[in-house]
C-alpha positions in Angstrom: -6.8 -19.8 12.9 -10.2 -19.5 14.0 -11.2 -15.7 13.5 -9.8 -13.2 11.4 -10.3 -9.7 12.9 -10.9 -7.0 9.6 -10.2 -3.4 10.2 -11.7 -0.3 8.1 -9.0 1.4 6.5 -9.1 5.6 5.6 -6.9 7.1 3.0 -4.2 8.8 4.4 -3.9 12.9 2.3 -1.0 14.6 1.3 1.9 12.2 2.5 4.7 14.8 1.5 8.3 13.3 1.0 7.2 9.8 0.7 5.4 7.5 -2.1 4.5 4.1 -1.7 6.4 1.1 -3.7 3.9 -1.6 -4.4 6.8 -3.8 -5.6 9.0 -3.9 -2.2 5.7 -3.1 0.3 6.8 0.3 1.8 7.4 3.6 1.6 10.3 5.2 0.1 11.3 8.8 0.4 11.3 10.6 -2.8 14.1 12.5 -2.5 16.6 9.4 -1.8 15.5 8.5 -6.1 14.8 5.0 -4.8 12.1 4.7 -7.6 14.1 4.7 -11.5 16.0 2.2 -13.7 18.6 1.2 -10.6 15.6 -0.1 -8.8 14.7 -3.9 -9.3 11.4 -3.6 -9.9 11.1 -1.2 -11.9 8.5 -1.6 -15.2 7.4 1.7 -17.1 3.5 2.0 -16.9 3.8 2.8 -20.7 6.3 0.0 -21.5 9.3 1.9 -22.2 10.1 4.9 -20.1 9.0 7.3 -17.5 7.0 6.9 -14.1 6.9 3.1 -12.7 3.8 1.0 -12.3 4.7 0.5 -8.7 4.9 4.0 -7.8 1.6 5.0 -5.7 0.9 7.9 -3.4 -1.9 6.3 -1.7 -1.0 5.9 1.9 -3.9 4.5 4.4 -4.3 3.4 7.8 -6.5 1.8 10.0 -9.8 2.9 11.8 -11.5 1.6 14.8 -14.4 -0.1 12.9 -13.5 -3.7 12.9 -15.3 -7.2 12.1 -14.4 -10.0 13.1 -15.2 -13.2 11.1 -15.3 -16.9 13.1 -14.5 -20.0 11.7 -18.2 -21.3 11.9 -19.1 -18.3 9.4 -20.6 -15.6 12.3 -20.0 -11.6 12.0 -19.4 -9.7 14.9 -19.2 -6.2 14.9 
């Protein structure tokens, strides 16, 4: 690989229906209860019960600022 292209990202608000599971990489719909005891990686945030350390609702995306980084070490904006 000789350059890496990096895009901005902006934080996606109010993503209703869905949360995004850190363990698996994607986002599950709430109401399907894919997010619980069943689930694989599942691991309480307080160690013993309740809401998953996985579990996020922070959903982004990409913007058009970019930089793109070259083997020899240059930026280009």
């Amino acid at each position: 690989m000789d350059e890496l292209t990096l895009y901005e990202a902006q934080r996606l608000q109010d993503v209703d229906g869905f949360f995004w599971c850190r363990f698996y990489e994607e986002p599950m719909d709430k109401t399907e209860g894919g997010c619980g005891k069943n689930c694989e990686g599942y691991k309480p945030r307080n160690g013993f019960n309740g809401c998953c350390r996985h579990y996020s609702l922070k959903f982004y995306e990409p913007t058009d600022k970019c930089i793109t980084i070259s083997k020899s070490g240059t930026l280009k904006k």
